[in-house]
N, C-alpha and C positions, 0 to 999 in steps of 0.2 A: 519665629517664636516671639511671644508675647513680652516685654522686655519686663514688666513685675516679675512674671514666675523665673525670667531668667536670673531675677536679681538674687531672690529668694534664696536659693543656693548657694549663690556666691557668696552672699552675708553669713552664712551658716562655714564655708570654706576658710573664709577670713577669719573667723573666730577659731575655729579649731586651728587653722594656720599660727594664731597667736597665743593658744594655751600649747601647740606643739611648742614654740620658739622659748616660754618660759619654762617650760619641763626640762628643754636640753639645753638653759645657759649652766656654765659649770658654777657649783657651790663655792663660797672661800673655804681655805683647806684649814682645817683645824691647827692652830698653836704648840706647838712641841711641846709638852709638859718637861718641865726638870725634874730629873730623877733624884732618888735621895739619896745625898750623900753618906755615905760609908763613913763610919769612925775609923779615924787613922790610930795606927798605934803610939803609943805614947813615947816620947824621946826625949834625950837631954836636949834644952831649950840652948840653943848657938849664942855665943859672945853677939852682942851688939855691935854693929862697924860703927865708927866713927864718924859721925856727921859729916858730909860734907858741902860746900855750898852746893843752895842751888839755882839749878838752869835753868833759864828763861824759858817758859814755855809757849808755844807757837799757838799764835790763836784761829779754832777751826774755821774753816768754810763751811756754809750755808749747804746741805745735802738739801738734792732736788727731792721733790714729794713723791713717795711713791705710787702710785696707779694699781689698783687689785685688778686683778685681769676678769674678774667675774664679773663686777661692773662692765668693762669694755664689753667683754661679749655682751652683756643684754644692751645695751646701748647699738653694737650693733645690729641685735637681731630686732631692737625696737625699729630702725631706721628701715632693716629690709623689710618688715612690716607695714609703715608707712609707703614706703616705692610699692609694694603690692596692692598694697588698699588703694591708692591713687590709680594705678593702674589697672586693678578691678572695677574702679567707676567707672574712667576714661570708656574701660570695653562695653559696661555694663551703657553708658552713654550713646556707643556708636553700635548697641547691640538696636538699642532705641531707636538711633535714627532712621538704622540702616531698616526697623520695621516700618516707621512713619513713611520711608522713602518707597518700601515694596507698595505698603496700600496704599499709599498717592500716587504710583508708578500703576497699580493697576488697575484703580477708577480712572485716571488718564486714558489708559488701553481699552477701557471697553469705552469709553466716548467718545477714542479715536476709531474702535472699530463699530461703534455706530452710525460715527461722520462715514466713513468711510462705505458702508452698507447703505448711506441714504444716497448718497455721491455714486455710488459703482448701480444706482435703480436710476436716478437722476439720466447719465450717462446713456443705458440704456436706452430710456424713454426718449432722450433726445437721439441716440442714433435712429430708432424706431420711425423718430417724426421725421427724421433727415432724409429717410428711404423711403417714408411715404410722399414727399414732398419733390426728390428725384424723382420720384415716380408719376407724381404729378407733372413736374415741369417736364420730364422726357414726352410725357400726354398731351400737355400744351405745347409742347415744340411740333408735337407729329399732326394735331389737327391745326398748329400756325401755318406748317406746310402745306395740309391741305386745302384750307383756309384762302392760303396765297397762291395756289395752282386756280384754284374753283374761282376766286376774286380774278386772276388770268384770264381765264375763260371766257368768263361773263364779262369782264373789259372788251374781252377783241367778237365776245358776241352780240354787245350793247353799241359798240362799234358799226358791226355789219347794219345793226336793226335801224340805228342811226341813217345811217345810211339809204337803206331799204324804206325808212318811214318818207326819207327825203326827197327819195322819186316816186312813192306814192301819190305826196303831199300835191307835187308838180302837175302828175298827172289827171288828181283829183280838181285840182283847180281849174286845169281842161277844159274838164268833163261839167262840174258847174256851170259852166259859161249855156253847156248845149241842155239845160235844165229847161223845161218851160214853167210860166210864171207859179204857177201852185207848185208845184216841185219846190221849187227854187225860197218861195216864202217859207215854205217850211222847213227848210233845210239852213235857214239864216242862222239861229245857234249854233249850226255845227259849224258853218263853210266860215263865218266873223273869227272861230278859234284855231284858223287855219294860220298856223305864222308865217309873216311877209316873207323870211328871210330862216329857211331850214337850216340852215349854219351858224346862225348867231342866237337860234329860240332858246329860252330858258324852260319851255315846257317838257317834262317829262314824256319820256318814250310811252309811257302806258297813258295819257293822256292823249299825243298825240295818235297812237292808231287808234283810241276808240274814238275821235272824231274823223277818223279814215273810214271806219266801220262802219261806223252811224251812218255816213254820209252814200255809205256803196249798199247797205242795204235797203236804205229809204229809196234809194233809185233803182233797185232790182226789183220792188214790191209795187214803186210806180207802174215801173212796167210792164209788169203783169196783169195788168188792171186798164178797162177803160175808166176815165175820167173825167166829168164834167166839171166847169167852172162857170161863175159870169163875172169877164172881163168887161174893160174898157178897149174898143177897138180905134183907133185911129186908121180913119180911110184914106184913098187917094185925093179924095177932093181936099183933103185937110180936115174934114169934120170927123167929131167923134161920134161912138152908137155904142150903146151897151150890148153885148152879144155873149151867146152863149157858146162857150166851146166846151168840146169831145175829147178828149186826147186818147191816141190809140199805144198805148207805153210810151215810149222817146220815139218811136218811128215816124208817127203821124198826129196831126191836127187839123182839128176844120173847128170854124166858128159859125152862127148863124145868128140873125138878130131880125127885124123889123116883119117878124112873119114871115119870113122865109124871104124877104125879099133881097137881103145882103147875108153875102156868105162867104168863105175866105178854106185857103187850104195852107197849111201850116208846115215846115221841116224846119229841125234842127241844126242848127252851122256850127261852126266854130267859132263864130263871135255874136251867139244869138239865135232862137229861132225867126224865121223869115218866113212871114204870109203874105199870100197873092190871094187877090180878090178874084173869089168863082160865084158870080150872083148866080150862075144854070143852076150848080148844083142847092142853093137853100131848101127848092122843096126837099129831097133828100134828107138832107142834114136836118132839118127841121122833124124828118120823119125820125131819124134818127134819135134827136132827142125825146121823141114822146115817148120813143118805145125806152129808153134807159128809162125813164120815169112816169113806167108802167101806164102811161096815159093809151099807149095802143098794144097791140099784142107783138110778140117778137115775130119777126118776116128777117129774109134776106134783101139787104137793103143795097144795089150798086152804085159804087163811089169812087172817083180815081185816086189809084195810091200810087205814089210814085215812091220809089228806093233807090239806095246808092249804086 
């Protein structure tokens, strides 16, 4: 309740309160009137007595004041008056507060139950990110496992390849040795990136087999193919001759030089190929080479081959 309109009343309470209290103090009571005296009958008048002294008379005390009791009552029905008036504010005071107190008590409440509504959405949205982000990390945990099995794998697969490039590398090194010389020039980029030392290379596995590759297919395609060059021959006398040689894949070789008149037959070793001079055979080989460059027509031409 609004504490004006409760006063309102109460001031209107308090007034009637106070013309009731002066209506019912009691009035002073009217004065006894003296009645009139009655005429006595008339009588012989009595002898006079005889003076006699007289007696000391006693002198009065001081009679206390009297108090009308109709005073008293309003005096005390002013005072209960006042204790009610006082105590009519007092209420009408804590009627006040107690409203000040409801509406600061309930603007408090609704901006506690607005904290509380931004707080309990708050809440929410962070448990929401909490379980997406469990849900992430259980995702990151499940592909760190796989991650660490697959990185496993390829460890002890990189391992094997390792390995495996290692006795290629070995093998391939070999096999260079039994290159002949046009072979062999061309294959110098690859066979220079072969590392000394397959256990201590810093070259990577995909580096090193595609110089394994390189190196095995240039010599599958040699060999499929006849081949001419013009070498430097060194002969048995110790002299040298420019000569032409054939190559028949890695199986065979023959050289020819001075018009047919020095000639040579070639095999592959394991520390080199090795030729033996065949001067019978030049004309041959000399025929041989015309016909690779179409100076004659192709014929069957016989030559000795020797094999392993």
């Amino acid at each position: 309740m609004h504490p004006i309109r409760t006063l309102l009343p109460i001031a209107a309470l308090a007034a009637t309160l106070t013309a009731v209290a002066q209506d019912a103090a009691p009035t002073a009571a009217p004065q006894p009137t003296a009645a009139p005296a009655t005429q006595a009958p008339a009588t012989t008048p009595a002898p006079a007595p005889a003076p006699q002294p007289a007696a000391p008379q006693a002198t009065p005390s001081p009679a206390a004041p009297a108090i009308d009791p109709a005073i008293a009552a309003q005096a005390e029905v002013r005072e209960r008056i006042e204790l009610t008036r006082d105590a009519l504010e007092k209420w009408v005071e804590t009627r006040r507060t107690i409203g000040v107190e409801r509406r600061d008590w309930a603007l408090g409440k609704d901006l506690l139950d607005s904290r509380i509504d931004v707080l309990d959405r708050e809440l929410k949205t962070l448990a929401d990110r909490t379980k997406e982000v469990e849900a992430t990390l259980t995702e990151a945990d499940r592909k760190r496992d796989t991650l660490a099995q697959e990185a496993g794998t390829l460890k002890e697969a990189s391992a094997q390849l390792a390995a495996m490039a290692a006795q290629l590398e070995t093998k391939v090194k070999a096999l260079v040795k039994r290159f002949p010389t046009p072979l062999a020039e061309k294959l110098k980029p690859l066979t220079q990136r072969l590392p000394e030392d397959s256990a201590a290379t810093t070259l990577s596995l995909a580096v090193r087999f595609q110089n394994i590759v390189g190196i095995i297919n240039e010599a599958n395609r040699f060999n499929r193919e006849i081949t001419q060059s013009s070498e430097i021959r060194k002969l048995a006398d110790g002299s040298s001759v420019e000569v032409t040689a054939v190559y028949l894949g890695l199986a065979q070789g023959y050289y020819v030089g001075a018009g047919g008149r020095i000639a040579g037959i070639g095999r592959g070793a394991p520390e080199g190929w090795t030729w033996t001079e065949s001067n019978d055979n030049g004309p041959a080989i000399e025929r041989i080479v015309a016909i690779l460059r179409n100076q004659k027509p192709a014929a069957f031409v016989p030559i000795p081959v020797k094999t392993n």
